[in-house]
C-alpha positions as CSV (number, residue, x, y, z in Angstrom):
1,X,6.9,-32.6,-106.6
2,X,9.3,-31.8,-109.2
3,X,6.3,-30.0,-111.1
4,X,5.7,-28.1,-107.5
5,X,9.1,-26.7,-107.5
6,X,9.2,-25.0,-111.5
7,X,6.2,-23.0,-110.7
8,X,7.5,-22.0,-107.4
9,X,11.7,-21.4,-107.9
10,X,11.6,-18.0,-106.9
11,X,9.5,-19.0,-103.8
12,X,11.6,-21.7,-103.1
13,X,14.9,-20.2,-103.4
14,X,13.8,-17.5,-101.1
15,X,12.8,-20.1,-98.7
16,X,16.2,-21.9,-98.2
17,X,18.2,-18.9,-98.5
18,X,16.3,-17.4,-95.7
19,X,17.0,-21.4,-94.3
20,X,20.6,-21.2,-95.5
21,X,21.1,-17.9,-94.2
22,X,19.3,-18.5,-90.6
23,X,21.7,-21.3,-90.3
24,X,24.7,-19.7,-90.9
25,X,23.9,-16.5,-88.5
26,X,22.8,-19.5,-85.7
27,X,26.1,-21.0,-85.9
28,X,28.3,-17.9,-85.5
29,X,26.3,-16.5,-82.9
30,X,26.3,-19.8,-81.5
31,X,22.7,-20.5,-80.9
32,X,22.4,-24.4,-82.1
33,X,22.4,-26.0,-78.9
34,X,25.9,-27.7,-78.6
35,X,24.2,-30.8,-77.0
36,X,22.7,-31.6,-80.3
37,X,26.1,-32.0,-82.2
38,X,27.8,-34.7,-82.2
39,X,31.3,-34.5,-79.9
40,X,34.6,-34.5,-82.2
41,X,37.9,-34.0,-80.7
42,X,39.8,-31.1,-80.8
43,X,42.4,-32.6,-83.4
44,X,38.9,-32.9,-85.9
45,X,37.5,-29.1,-84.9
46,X,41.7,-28.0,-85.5
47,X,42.0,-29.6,-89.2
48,X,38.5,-28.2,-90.3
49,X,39.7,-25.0,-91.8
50,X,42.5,-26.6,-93.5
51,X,40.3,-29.4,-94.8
52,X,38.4,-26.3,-96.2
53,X,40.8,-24.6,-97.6
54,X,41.4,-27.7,-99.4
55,X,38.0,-28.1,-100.5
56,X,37.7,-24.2,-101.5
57,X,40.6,-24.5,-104.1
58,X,39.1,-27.5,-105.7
59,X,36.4,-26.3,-105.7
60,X,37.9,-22.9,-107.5
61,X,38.7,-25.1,-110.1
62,X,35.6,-27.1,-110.6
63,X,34.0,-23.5,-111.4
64,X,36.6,-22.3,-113.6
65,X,36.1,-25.9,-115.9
66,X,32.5,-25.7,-115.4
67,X,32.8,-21.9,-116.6
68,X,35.5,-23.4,-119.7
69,X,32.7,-26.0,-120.3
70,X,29.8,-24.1,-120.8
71,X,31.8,-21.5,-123.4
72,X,32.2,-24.7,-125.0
73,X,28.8,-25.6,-125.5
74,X,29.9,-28.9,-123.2
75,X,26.6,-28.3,-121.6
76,X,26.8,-32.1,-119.9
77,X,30.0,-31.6,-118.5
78,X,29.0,-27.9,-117.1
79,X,26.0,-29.7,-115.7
80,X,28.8,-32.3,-114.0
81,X,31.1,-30.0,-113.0
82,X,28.6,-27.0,-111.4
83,X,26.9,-30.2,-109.3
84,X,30.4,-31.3,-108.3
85,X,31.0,-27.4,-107.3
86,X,27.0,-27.7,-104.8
87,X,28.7,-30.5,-103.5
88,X,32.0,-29.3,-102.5
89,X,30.2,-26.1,-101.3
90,X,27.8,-27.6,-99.2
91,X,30.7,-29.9,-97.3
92,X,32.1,-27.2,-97.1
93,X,29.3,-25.0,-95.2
94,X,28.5,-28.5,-93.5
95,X,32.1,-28.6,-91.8
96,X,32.2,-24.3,-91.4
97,X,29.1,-24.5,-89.6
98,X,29.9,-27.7,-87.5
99,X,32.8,-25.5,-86.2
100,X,31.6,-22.1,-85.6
101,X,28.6,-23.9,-83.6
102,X,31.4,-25.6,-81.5
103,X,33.8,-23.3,-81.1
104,X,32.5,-19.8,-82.5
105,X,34.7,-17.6,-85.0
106,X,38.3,-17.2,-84.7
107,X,39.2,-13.8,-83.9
108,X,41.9,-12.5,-86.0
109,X,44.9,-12.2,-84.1
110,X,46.7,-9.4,-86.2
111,X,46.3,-5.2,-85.5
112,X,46.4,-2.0,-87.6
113,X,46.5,-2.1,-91.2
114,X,46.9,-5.5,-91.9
115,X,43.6,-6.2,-89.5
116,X,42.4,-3.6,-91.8
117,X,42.5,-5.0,-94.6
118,X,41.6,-8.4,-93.2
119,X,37.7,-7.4,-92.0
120,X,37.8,-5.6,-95.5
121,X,38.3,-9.1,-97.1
122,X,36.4,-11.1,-94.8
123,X,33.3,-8.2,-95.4
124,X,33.4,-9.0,-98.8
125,X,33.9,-12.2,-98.9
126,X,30.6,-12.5,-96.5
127,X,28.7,-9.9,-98.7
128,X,29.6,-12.3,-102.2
129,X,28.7,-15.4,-100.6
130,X,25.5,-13.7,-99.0
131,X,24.6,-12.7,-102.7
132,X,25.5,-16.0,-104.3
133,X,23.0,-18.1,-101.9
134,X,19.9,-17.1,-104.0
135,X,21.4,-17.0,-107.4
136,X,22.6,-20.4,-106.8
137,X,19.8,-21.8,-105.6
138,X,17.8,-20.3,-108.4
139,X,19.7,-21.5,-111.1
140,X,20.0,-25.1,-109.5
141,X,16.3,-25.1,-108.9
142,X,15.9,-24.0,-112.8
143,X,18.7,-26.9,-113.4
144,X,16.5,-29.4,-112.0
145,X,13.4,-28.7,-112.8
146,X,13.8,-28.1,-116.6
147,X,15.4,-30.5,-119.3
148,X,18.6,-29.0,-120.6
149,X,17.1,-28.5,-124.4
150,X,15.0,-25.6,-122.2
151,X,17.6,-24.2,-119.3
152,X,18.7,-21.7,-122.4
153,X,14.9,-20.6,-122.8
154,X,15.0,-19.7,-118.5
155,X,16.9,-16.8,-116.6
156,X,19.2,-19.8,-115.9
157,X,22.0,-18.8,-118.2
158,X,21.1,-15.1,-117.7
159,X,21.8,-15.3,-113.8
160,X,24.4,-17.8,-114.0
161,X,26.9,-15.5,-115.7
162,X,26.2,-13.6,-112.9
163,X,26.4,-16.2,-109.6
164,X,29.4,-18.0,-111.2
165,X,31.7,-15.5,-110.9
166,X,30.3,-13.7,-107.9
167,X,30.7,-17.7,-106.6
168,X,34.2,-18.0,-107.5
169,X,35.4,-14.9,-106.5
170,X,33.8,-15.7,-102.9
171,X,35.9,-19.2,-103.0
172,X,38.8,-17.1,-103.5
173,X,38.2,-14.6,-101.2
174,X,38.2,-16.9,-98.1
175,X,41.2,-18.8,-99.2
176,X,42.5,-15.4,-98.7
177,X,40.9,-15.3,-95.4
178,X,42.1,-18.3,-94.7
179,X,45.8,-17.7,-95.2
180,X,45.6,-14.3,-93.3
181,X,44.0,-15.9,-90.8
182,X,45.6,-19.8,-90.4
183,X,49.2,-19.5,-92.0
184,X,50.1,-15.8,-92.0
185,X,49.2,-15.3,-88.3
């Protein structure tokens, strides 16, 4: 299988970005049938954005020392780090998805300029972590398909300059949302 995947990352990644991105659209217009979720009580559905906030600044960090790491030539403990960083991301869409299927997406309560600049923040927020699905999956598909003596010979280091920030901006971004949204209103 893992032969199957290097000759067909780009394939591939467009494939579960489409996935990814199907998903994500499903869940805030709220077409996964609520009867195939598991129930949670309201107290669960209430603490997921905090628990996500949560997960979003570690995982802030876990970029920035996988970022540190690789200037380093640490290329084991960038390998560690950028997994740890998948993972926190995807418990993170797991539990933003969960959610929005349930409940749909907050409105934001605030009007005028500071509503404003809000859907201005949320837009690009949305618009980053649109464009970082593929490059991630790319360079995680390259990642795991290829030795690390070879990721520097691949567009792996080439497109991971450019998903890692775009990544960690995003992060930041919808912390920002978050505290507009959760704590400021």
């Amino acid at each position: 299988m893992e032969k199957t995947v290097k000759r067909n990352v780009p394939a591939l990644t467009a494939v579960l970005t489409v996935v990814s991105l199907a998903l994500v659209i499903g869940a805030a217009r709220q077409l996964i049938p609520k009867s195939i979720l598991p129930k949670a009580p309201e107290w669960v559905l209430s603490a997921i954005p905090h628990v996500n906030a949560g997960i979003s600044l570690v995982a802030i960090v876990v970029i920035v020392a996988g970022l540190r790491a690789i200037k380093r030539n640490d290329y084991e403990r960038h390998r560690k780090l950028m997994l740890a960083g998948v993972g926190l991301f995807l418990l993170f869409l797991v539990l933003y998805l969960y959610k929005v299927a349930l409940k749909g997406p907050n409105a934001f309560p605030g009007t005028g300029l500071v509503e404003l600049a809000y859907l201005g923040i949320l837009a690009i927020h949305m618009l980053l972590a649109i464009l970082c699905l593929p490059l991630l999956y790319y360079v995680l598909l390259l990642a795991w398909t290829h030795p690390m003596s070879e990721l520097k010979n691949t567009r792996h280091p080439t497109i991971g300059r450019i998903a890692a920030p775009l990544w960690l901006v995003s992060f930041v971004l919808g912390n920002v949302v978050y505290v507009l949204l959760y704590l400021v209103y």
